[in-house]
C-alpha positions in Angstrom: 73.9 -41.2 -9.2 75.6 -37.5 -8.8 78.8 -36.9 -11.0 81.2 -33.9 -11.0 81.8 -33.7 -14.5 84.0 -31.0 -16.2 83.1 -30.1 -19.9 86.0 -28.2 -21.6 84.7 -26.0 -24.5 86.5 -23.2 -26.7 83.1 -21.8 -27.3 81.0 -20.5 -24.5 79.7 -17.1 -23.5 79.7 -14.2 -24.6 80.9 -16.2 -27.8 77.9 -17.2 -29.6 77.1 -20.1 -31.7 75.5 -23.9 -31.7 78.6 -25.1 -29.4 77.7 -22.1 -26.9 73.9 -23.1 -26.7 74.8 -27.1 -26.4 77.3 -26.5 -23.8 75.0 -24.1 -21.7 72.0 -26.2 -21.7 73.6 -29.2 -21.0 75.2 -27.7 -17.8 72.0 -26.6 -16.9 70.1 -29.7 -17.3 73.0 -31.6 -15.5 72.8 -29.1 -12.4 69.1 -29.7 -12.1 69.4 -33.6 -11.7 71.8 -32.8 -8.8 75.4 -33.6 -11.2 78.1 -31.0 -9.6 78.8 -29.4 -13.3 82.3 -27.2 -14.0 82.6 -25.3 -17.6 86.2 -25.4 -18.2 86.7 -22.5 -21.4 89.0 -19.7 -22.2 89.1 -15.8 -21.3 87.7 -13.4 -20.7 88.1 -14.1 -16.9 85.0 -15.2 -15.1 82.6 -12.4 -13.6 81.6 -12.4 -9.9 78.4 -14.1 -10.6 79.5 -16.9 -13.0 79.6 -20.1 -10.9 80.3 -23.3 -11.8 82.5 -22.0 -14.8 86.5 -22.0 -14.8 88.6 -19.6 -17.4 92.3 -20.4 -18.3 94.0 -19.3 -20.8 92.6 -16.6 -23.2 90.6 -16.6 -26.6 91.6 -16.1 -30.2 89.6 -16.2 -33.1 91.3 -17.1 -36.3 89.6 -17.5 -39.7 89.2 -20.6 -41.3 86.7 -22.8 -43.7 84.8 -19.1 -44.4 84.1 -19.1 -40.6 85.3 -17.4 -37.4 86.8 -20.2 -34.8 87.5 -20.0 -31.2 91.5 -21.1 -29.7 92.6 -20.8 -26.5 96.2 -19.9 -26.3 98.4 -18.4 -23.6 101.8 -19.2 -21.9 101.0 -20.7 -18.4 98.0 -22.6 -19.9 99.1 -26.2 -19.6 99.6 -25.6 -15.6 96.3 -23.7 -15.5 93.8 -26.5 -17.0 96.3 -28.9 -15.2 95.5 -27.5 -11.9 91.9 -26.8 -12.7 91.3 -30.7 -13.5 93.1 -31.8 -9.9 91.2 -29.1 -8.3 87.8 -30.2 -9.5 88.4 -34.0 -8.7 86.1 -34.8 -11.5 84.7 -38.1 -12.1 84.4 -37.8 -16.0 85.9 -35.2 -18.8 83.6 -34.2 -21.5 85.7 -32.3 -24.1 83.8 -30.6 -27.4 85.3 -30.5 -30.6 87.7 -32.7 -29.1 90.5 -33.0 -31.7 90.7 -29.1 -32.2 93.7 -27.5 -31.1 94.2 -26.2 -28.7 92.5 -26.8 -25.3 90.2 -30.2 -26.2 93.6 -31.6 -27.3 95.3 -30.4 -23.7 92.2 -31.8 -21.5 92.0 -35.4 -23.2 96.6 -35.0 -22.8 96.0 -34.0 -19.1 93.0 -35.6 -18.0 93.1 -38.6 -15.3 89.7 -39.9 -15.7 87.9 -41.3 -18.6 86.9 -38.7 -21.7 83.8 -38.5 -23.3 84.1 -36.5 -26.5 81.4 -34.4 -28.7 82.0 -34.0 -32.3 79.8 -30.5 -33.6 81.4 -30.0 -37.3 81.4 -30.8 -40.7 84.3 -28.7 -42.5 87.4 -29.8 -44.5 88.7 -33.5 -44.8 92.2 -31.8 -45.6 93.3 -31.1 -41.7 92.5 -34.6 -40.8 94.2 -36.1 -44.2 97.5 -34.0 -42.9 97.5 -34.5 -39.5 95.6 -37.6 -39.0 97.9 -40.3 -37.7 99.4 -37.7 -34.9 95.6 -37.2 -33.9 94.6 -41.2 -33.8 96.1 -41.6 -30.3 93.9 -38.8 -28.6 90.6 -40.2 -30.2 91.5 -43.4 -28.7 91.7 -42.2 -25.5 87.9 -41.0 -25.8 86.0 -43.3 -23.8 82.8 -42.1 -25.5 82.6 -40.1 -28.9 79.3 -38.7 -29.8 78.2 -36.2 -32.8 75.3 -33.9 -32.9 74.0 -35.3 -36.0 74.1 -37.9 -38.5 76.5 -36.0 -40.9 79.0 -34.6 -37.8 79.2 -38.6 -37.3 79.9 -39.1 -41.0 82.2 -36.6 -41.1 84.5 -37.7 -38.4 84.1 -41.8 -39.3 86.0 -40.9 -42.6 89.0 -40.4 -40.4 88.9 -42.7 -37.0 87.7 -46.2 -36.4 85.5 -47.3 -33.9 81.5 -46.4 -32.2 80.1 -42.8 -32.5 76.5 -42.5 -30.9 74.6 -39.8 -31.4 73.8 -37.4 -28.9 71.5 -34.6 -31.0 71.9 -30.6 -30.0 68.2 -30.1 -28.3 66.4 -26.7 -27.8 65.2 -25.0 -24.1 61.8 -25.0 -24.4 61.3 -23.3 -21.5 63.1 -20.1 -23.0 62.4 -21.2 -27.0 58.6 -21.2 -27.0 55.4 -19.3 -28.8 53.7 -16.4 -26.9 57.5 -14.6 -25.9 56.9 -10.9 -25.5 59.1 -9.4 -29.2 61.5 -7.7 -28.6 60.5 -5.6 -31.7 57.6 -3.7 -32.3 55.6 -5.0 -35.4 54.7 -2.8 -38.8 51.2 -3.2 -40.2 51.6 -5.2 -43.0 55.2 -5.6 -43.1 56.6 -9.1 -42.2 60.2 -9.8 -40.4 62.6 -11.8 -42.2 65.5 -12.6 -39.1 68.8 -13.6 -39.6 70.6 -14.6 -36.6 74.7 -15.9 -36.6 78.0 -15.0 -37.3 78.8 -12.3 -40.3 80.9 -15.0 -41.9 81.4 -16.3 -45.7 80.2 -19.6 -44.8 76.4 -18.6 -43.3 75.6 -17.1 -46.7 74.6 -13.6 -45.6 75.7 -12.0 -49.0 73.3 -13.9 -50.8 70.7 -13.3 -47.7 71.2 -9.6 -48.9 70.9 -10.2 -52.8 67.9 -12.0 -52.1 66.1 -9.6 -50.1 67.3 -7.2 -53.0 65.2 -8.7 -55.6 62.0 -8.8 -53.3 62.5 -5.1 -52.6 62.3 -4.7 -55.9 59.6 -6.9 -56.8 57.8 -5.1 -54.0 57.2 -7.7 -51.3 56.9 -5.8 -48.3 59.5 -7.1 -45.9 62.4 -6.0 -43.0 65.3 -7.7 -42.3 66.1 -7.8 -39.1 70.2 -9.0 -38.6 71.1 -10.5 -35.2 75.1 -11.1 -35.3 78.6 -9.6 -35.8 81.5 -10.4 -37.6 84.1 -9.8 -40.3 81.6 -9.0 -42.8 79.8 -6.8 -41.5 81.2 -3.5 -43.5 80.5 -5.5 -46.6 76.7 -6.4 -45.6 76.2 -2.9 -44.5 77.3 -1.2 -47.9 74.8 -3.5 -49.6 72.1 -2.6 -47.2 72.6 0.8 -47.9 72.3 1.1 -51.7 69.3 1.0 -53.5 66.1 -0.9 -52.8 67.1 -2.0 -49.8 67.9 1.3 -48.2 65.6 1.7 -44.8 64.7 -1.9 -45.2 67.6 -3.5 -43.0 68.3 -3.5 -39.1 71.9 -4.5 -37.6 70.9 -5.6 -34.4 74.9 -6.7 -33.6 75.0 -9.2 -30.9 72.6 -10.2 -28.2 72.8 -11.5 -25.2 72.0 -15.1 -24.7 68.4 -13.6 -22.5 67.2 -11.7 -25.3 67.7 -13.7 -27.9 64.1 -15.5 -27.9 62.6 -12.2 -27.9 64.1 -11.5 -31.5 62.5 -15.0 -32.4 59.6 -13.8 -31.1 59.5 -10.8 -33.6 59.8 -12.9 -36.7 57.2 -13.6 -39.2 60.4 -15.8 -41.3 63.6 -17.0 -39.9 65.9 -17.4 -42.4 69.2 -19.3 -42.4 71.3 -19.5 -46.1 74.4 -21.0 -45.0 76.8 -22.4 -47.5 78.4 -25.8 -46.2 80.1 -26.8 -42.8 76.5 -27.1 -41.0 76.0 -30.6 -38.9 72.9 -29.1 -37.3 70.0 -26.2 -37.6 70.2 -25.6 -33.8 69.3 -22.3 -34.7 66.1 -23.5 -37.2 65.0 -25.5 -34.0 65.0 -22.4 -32.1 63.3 -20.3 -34.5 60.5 -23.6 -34.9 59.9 -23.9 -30.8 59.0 -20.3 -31.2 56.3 -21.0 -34.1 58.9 -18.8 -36.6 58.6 -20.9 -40.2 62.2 -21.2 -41.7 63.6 -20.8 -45.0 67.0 -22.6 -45.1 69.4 -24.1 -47.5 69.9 -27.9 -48.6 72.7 -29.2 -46.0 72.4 -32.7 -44.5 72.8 -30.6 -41.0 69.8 -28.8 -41.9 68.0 -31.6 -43.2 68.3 -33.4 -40.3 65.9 -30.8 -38.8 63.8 -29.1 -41.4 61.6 -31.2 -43.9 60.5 -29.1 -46.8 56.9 -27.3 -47.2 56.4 -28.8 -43.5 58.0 -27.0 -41.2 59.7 -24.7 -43.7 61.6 -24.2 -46.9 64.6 -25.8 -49.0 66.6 -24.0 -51.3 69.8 -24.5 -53.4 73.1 -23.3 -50.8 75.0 -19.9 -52.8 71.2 -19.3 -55.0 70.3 -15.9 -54.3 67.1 -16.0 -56.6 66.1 -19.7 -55.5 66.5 -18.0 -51.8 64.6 -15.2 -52.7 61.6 -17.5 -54.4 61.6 -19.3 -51.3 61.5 -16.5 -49.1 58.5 -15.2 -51.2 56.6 -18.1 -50.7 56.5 -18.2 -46.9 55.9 -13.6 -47.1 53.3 -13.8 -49.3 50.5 -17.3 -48.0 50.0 -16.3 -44.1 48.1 -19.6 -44.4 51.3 -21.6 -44.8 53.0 -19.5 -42.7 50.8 -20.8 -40.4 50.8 -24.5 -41.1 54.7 -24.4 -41.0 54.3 -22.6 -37.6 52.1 -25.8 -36.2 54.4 -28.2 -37.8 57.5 -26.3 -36.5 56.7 -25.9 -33.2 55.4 -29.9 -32.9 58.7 -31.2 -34.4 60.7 -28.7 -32.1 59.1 -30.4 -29.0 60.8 -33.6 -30.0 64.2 -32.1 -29.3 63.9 -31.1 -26.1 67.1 -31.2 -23.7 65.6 -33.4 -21.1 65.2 -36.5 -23.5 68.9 -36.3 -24.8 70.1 -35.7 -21.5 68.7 -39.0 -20.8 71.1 -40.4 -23.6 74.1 -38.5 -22.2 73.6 -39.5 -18.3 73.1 -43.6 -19.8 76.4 -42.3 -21.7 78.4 -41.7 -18.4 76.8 -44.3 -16.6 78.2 -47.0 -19.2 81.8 -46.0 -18.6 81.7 -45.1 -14.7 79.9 -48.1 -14.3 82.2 -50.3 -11.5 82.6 -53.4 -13.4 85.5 -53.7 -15.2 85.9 -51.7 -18.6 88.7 -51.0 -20.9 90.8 -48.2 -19.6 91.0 -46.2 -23.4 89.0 -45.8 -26.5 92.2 -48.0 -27.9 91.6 -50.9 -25.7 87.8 -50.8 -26.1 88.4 -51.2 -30.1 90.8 -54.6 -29.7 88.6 -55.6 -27.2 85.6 -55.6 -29.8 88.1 -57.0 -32.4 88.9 -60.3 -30.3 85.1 -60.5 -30.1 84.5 -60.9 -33.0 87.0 -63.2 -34.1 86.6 -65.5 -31.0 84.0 -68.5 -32.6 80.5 -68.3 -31.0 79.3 -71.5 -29.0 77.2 -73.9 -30.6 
């Protein structure tokens, strides 16, 4: 049955990032089953051609847990989301990140209907060990929490009581595939390494660079291609410049959400040497639908995607010569390189959207269901209580 369904993000384009790519594709998929789909997310204000999305408010990014993160603030925005929820007359609310300040908190406070909540992180237990008991209420009035992954539903079961299903990120594999025109023209016999994220602490790119450092001077023949932006990116460029690594290394900067496969699509190696906070490997799924091997580091996130000398390669997190080893490994055997390209592209075809989305639609269609349910996340959770304390018939 057709829903209109709001989903409030923080993240969403021209931001980039995992949140970006779940929220997009799951609007998309929505649309195409016939659900009337409104992105509700912060500044810059919509362009003519962006339907279907709603801005209030305006972005900030502030720095925290060695990453850049995305807050709405601005003075009229509790009237603005207000009036955009009554406008849209929506039948459910599905809020991401939903216990992050500012806007998730606002839409589960404002919303009228029930709230369906996606958890993406794994970062710091000491925001939820503060504030905690002022948060409890607004996870109770989720209706339905999901997580990405097994360790974003870890993560946030240290802190709240009660059902978290899972609901994994999923890759478009009708615009992640093999056979993409690159949008980089090849060397003979020089294989891309690409590195595609933010420039922050946490996403390892240091170490990306003092790996690629001893290869150049172990003479591996390799490029570095760096897809990306951020706060770091003075610091990765003065390491690029120096010594063996000096016309080795492209900066990219960011690219548009069309172009991106075609950078996957130029890789010989995708390679992702994050340090922590990681609940998925969206991106290593993207790289793998394209047949791109990966080298990545040991996160349960990443885990959850990659298995080692499979589809690609484990090394320690913070190990620049583990990373570099590992990296070697994949340049240096095109016969690998190729094996992990079959196996990446076969487990990648198990995440496709249209299969989760099945999960998500039997999601909403538990709580709009017209029988009788509890009204809040709160009354769901003493409901299952007196279950199971009410003696079972003989």
């Amino acid at each position: 049955m057709p829903r209109r369904i709001a989903i409030v993000t923080q993240a969403y384009h021209p931001t980039v990032g995992g949140v970006t790519e779940h929220v997009d594709a799951t609007a998309r998929v929505l649309r195409s089953r016939g659900h009337q789909v409104t992105v509700v997310t912060s500044g810059p204000r919509p362009s003519a051609d962006e339907a279907g999305v709603i801005r209030v408010g305006r972005n900030l990014n502030l720095r925290y847990n060695g990453a850049e993160n995305n807050m709405t603030v601005g003075l009229s925005l509790v009237p603005e989301l207000q009036s955009a929820l009554e406008r849209g007359r929506f039948d459910l609310v599905h809020v991401h990140c939903p216990i992050a300040p500012v806007l998730p908190l606002l839409a589960i406070r404002l919303a009228r209907v029930p709230v369906v909540g996606t958890f993406h992180s794994v970062s710091s237990d000491l925001p939820y060990r503060l504030f905690g008991s002022w948060l409890a209420p607004f996870y109770r009035r989720l209706r339905g929490a999901l997580a990405v992954s097994e360790a974003a539903r870890e993560y946030i079961g240290r802190h709240f009581d009660g059902r978290v299903d899972i609901v994994p990120n999923g890759v478009d594999l009708t615009r992640f595939r093999p056979g993409i025109p690159p949008a980089l023209p090849s060397e003979e016999g020089v294989p891309t390494i690409l590195y595609v994220g933010r420039f922050d602490p946490r996403k390892g790119l240091p170490e990306l660079i003092q790996a690629c450092t001893i290869l150049a001077r172990d003479s591996v023949p390799f490029r570095l291609v760096l897809v990306g932006d951020g706060a770091l990116r003075p610091r990765v460029e003065r390491m690029a410049r120096n010594g063996p690594l000096r016309g080795r290394v492209r900066f990219e900067g960011r690219v548009g959400n069309d172009r991106l496969p075609a950078y996957y699509a130029s890789a010989d190696v995708f390679c992702s040497p994050a340090r922590g906070g990681e609940s998925f490997g969206l991106v290593l799924l993207e790289a793998m639908a394209c047949g791109v091997p990966v080298v990545a580091t040991d996160l349960p996130g990443y885990r959850s995607v990659v298995t080692h000398d499979q589809d690609g390669e484990i090394v320690a997190p913070r190990d620049a010569l583990g990373l570099a080893i590992g990296l070697e490994r994949v340049l240096r055997d095109p016969r690998r390189r190729a094996r992990m390209r079959a196996h990446g592209i076969e487990k990648a075809r198990r995440y496709g959207w249209v299969s989760f989305l099945d999960r998500l639609e039997a999601v909403y269609d538990s709580i709009l269901a017209p029988k009788a349910r509890p009204r809040t996340r709160a009354a769901a959770l003493r409901a299952d209580r007196v279950r199971a304390l009410t003696p079972a018939a003989s």
